[in-house]
C-alpha positions in Angstrom: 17.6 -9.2 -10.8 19.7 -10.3 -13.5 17.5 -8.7 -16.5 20.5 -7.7 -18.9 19.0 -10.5 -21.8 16.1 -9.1 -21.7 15.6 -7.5 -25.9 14.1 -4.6 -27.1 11.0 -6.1 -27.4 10.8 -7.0 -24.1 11.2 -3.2 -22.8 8.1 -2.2 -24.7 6.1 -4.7 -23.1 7.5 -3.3 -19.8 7.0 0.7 -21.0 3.3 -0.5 -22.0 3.2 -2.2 -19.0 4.2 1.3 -16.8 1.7 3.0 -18.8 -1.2 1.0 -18.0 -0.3 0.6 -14.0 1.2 4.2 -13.9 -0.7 6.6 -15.9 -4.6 5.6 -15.6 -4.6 7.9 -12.4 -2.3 9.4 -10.2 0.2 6.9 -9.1 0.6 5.3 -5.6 4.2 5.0 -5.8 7.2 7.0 -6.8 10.7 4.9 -7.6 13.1 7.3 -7.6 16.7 6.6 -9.1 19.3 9.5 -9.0 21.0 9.7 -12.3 24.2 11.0 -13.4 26.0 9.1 -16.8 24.0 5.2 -16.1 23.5 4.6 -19.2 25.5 1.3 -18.7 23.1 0.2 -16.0 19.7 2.1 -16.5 18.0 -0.6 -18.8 18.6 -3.0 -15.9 17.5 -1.1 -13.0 14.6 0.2 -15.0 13.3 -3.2 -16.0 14.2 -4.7 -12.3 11.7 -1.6 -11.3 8.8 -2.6 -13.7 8.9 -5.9 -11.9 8.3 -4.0 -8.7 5.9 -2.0 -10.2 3.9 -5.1 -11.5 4.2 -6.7 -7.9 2.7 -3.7 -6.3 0.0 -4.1 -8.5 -0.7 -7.8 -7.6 0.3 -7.7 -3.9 -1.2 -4.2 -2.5 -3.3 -3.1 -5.6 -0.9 0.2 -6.1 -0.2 1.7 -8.9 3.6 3.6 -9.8 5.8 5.5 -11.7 9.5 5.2 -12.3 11.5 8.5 -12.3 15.1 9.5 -12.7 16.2 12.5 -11.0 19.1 13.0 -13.2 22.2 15.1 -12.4 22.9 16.7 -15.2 23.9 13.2 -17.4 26.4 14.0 -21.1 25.8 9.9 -21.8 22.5 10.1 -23.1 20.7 8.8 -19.8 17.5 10.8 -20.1 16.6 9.7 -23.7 17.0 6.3 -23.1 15.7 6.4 -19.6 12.2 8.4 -21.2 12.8 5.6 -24.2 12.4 3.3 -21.5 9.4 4.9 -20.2 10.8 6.3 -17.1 9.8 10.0 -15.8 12.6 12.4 -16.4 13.0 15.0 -13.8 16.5 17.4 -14.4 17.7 18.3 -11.2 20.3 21.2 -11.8 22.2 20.9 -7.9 25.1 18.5 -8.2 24.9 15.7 -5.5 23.5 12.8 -4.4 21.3 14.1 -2.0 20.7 17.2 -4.7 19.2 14.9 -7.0 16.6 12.5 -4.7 15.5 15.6 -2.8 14.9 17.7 -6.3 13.2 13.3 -6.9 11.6 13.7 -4.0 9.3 17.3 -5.0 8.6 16.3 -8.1 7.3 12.6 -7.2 3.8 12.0 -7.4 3.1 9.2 -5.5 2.3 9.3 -1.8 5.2 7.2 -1.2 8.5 7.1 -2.5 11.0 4.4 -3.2 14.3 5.4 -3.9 17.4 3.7 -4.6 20.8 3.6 -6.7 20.9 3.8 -10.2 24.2 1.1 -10.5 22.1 -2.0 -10.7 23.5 -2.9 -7.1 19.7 -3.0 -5.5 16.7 -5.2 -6.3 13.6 -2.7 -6.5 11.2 -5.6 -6.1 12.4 -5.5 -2.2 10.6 -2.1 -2.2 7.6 -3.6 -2.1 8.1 -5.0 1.5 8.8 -1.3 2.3 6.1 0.2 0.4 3.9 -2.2 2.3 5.5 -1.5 5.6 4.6 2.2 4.9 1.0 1.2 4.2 0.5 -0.3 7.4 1.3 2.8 8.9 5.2 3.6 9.5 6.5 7.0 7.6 10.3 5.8 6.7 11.6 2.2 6.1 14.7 1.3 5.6 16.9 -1.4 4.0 19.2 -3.4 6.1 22.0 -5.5 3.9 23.7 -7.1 6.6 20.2 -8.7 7.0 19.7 -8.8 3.6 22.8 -10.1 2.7 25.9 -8.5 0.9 27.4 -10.5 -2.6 31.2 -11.0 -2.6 33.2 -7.9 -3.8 29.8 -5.5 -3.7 31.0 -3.6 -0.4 34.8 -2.7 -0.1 36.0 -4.4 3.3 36.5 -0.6 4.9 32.6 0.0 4.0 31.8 -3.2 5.4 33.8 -3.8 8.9 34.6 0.4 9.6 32.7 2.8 7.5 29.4 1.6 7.8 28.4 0.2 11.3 31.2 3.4 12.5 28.6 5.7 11.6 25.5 4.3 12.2 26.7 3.5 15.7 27.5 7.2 16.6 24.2 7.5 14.6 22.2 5.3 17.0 24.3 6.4 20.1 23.5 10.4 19.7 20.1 9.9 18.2 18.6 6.2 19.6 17.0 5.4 16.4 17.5 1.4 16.3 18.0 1.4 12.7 20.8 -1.1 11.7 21.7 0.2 8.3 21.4 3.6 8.4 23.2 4.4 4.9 21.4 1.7 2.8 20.7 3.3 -0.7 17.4 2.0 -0.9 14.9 3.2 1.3 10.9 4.1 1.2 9.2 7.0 2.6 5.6 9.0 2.7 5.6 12.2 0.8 4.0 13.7 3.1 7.0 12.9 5.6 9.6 14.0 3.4 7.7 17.0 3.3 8.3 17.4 7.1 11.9 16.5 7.3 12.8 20.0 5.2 16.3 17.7 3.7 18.9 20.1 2.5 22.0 18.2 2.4 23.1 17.8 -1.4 26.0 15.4 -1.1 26.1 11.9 0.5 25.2 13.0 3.6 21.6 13.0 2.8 21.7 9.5 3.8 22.0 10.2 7.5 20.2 13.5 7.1 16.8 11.5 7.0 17.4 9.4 9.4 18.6 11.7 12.3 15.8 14.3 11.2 13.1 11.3 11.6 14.7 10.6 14.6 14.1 14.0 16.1 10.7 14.3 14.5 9.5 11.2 16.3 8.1 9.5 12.6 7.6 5.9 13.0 10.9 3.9 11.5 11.3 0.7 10.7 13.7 -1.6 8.5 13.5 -4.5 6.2 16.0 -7.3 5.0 17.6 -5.9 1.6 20.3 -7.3 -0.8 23.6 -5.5 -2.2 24.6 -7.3 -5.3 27.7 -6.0 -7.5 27.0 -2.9 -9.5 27.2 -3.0 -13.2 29.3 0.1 -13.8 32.5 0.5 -16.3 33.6 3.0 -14.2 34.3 4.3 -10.7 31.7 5.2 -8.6 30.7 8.2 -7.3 31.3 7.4 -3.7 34.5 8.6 -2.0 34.5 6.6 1.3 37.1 8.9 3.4 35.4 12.5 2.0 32.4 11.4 2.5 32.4 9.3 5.5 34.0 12.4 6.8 30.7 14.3 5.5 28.4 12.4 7.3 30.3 12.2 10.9 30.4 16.1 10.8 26.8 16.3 10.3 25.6 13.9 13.0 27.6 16.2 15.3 26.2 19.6 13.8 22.4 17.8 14.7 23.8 16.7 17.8 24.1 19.7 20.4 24.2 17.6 23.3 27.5 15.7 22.7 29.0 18.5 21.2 28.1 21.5 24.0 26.3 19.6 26.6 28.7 16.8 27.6 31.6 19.1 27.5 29.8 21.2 28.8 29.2 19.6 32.1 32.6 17.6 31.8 34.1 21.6 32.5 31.5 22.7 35.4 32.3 19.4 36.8 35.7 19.7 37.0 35.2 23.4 38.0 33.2 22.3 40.9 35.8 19.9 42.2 38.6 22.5 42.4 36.6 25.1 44.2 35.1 22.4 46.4 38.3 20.8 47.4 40.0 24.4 47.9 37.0 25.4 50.1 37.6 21.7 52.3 41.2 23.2 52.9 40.1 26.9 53.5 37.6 25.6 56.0 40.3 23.0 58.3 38.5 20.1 57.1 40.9 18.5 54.6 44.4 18.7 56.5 48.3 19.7 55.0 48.9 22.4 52.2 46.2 23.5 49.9 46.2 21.3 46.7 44.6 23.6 44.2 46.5 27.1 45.1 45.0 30.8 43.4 45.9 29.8 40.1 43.9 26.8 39.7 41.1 29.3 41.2 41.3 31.2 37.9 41.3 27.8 35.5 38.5 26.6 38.0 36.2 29.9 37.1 37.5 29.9 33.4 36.2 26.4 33.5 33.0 27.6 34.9 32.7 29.7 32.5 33.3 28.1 29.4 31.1 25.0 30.9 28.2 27.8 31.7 28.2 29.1 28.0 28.2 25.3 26.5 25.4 24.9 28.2 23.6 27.7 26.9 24.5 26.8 23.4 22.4 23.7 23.8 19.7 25.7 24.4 20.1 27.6 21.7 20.8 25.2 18.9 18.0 23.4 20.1 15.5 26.4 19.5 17.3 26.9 16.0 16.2 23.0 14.7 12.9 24.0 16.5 12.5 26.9 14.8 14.1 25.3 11.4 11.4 22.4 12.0 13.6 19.5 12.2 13.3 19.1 16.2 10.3 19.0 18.5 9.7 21.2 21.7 9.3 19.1 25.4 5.8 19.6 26.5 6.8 22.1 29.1 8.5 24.5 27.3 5.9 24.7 24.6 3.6 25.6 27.3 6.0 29.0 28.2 7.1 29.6 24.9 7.4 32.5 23.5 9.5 34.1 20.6 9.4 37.7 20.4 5.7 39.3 20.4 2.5 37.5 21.7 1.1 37.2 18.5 2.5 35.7 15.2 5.9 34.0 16.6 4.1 33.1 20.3 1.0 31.0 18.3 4.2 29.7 15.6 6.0 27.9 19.0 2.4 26.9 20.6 1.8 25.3 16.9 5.2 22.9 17.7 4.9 19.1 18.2 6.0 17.8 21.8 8.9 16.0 23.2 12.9 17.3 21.8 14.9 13.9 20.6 
């Protein structure tokens, strides 16, 4: 991946190069590299993604284009990057997320790659993905700890805490049996992206797509993908304890069921056991003094309450991604559905997919 020798010359062989695989027709294949002040790294990463682009070709017959979603850059990323013969596509929404999913619309093929614009991932893996998604599978992701990670790319926090943290509460509230769910570099159908409806601008965006696949049923899979050092002079965007934060506050926003349900029944629960072992002393079968006296009869139905209303908010944030299309109705309650009048919302819910994540 090391392509920082490569001369001028060189990188009009490569644009001519784009030109003939991407431009003849409408491309197969979308790499997509948000931008915001590379200039130190774009040659590189843009030359490492004509070599995917030129592998495509001789391994699955596909044709590409390489775009930068760029953030709003003041270092002169967008002439060199259309110097370069990249696709420049100005995304005005700060973020990380802002900039692949404003990528993401504008992308012409009917699948995308994506990954960082820091030099720190080797596009040509892609193509395992891209082919992954041609045999049928809608999102594939890169796993590095498969892959392999190079001294000093990943800060020991990322590595041992930050990383598998999340994607275990990932995989524990969602079951999606991806690995590495934060990898940077990634492939999905367009169509796909279409259906997740991504909003999140900031780093998030990374477990966005995966928990909304998750809940949309798309087929996932993962490939083996490297992290090598990144070629910055500067600090990178990525502020591990913000953002980390970030991303463990949205799993729980997408997760209604460990955030109302298990409480939830945790409080009906306990409600039940005070009024059941008050009602075993009322009744002569549990002998000596009451335990639970008529205070605890007031925390028990407070309980009950508060347990009764959890409950309900399941239900209702569960219609709300329904209705938001980024969760999927059980089979039975599609059959009975029925939002508002018996004509345009009633056929809207009978139109929803089956089976809620």
């Amino acid at each position: 991946m090391k392509s920082a020798g490569r001369n001028h010359s060189a990188f009009v062989e490569g644009v001519a190069r784009l030109r003939e695989h991407g431009e003849a027709a409408t491309p197969d294949v979308t790499i997509i590299m948000p931008c915001l002040n590379e200039i130190q790294s774009l040659p590189n990463c843009i030359a490492n993604a004509l070599d995917a682009l030129a592998l495509l070709r001789t391994k699955l017959g596909m044709s590409g284009e390489i775009m930068i979603a760029d953030n709003g850059s003041t270092d002169g990323s967008q002439a060199l990057a259309t110097e370069l013969g990249a696709r420049v596509v100005p995304v005005a929404e700060r973020g990380y997320g802002a900039a692949l999913i404003g990528g993401c619309r504008a992308a012409a093929g009917r699948y995308i790659v994506m990954g960082d614009c820091d030099g720190s991932y080797n596009f040509v893996e892609g193509v395992a993905m891209v082919a992954k998604l041609d045999e049928g599978y809608e999102l594939c992701m890169g796993n590095r700890f498969r892959g392999g990670i190079a001294p000093g790319a990943m800060p020991w926090k990322n590595r041992h805490i930050g990383n598998p943290g999340l994607t275990g509460v990932l995989n524990l509230f969602f079951r999606t049996g991806i690995r590495d769910a934060h990898c940077g570099l990634r492939a999905i159908r367009k169509d796909a992206f279409q259906r997740l409806g991504l909003s999140s601008s900031g780093m998030e965006f990374a477990s966005e797509m995966v928990v909304k696949a998750a809940l949309l049923k798309l087929r996932m899979t993962e490939v083996p993908a490297t992290l090598s050092v990144d070629l910055r002079d500067r600090a990178p965007h990525l502020r591990p304890w913000r953002d980390g934060w970030r991303h463990l506050r949205y799993l729980f926003m997408l997760s209604p069921t460990w955030v109302f349900a298990v409480p939830g029944m945790a409080a009906l629960g306990l409600s039940a056991m005070i009024f059941g072992v008050a009602l075993l002393y009322l009744a002569g079968i549990l002998p000596g003094e009451p335990v639970f006296g008529t205070s605890w009869s007031i925390v028990a139905g407070f309980l009950a309450t508060c347990g009764h209303l959890a409950l309900i908010m399941v239900v209702v944030a569960h219609l709300f991604g329904v209705r938001r299309g980024f969760r999927l109705l059980r089979p039975v309650i599609r059959r009975n559905a029925r939002w508002g009048s018996r004509d345009g919302h009633a056929k809207s819910a009978a139109k929803q997919p089956v089976e809620i994540a």
